[in-house]
ZAMARGU-4260 file (C-alpha; in steps of 0.2 Angstrom, whole numbers, plus 5000, padded with zeros to 4 digits):
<rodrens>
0) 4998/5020/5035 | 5001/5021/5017 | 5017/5029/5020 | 5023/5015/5030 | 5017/5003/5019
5) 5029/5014/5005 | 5043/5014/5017 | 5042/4992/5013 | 5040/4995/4995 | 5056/5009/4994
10) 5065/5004/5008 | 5066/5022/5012 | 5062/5024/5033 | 5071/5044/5031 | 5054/5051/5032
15) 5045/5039/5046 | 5049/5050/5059 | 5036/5063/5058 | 5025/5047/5052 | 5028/5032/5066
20) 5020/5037/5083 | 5032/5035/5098 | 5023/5020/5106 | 5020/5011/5088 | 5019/4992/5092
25) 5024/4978/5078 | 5012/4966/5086 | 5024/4952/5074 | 5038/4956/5081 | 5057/4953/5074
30) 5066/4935/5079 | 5079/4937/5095 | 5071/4956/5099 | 5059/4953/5113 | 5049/4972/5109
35) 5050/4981/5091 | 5043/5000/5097 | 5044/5017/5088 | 5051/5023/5074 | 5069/5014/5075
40) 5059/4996/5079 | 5047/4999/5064 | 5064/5006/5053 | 5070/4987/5060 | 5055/4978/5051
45) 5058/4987/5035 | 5076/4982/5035 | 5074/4965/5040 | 5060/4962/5028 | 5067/4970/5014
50) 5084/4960/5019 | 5077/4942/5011 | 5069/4951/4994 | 5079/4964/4983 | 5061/4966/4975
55) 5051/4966/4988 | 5031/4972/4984 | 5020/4977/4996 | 5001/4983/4992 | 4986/4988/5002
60) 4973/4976/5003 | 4961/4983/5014 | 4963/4998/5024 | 4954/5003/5040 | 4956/5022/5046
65) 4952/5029/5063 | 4958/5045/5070 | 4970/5038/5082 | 4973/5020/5075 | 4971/5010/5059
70) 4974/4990/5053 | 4978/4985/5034 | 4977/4970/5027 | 4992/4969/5015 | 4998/4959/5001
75) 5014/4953/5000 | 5027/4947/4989 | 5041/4946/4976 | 5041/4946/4960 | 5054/4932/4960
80) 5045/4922/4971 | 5031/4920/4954 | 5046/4915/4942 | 5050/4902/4956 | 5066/4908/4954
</rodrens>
């Protein structure tokens, strides 16, 4: 999970895919794609998210860890976003 988070923060999705599982599910989804799954759907989210912030932060909140699933609760934002700019 934190990795993933990282991937928003860096932009980096080169190492996700020994990371995102094959049937990962972005539960938000993307606008116009129907079904975001694996590792190339999540590398999509990364992309489209970082494509409206040049300086886009993301931090863990809350983390939850199971063995074989976990949920976060993240925070996220721009550092632009505060100067109003």
């Amino acid at each position: 999970m934190r990795a993933m988070v990282a991937a928003f923060d860096t932009g980096d999705v080169d190492e996700l895919d020994g990371i995102v599982h094959r049937d990962y599910l972005d539960h938000q989804g993307l606008p116009h794609i129907r079904s975001v799954r694996g590792v190339d759907g999540f590398r999509q989210v990364v992309e489209v998210a970082r494509s409206g912030y040049d300086d886009l932060s993301v931090d863990i909140a809350d983390l939850i860890e199971g063995v074989d699933r976990a949920a976060a609760r993240l925070v996220v934002g721009s550092p632009s976003d505060r100067r109003g700019n």
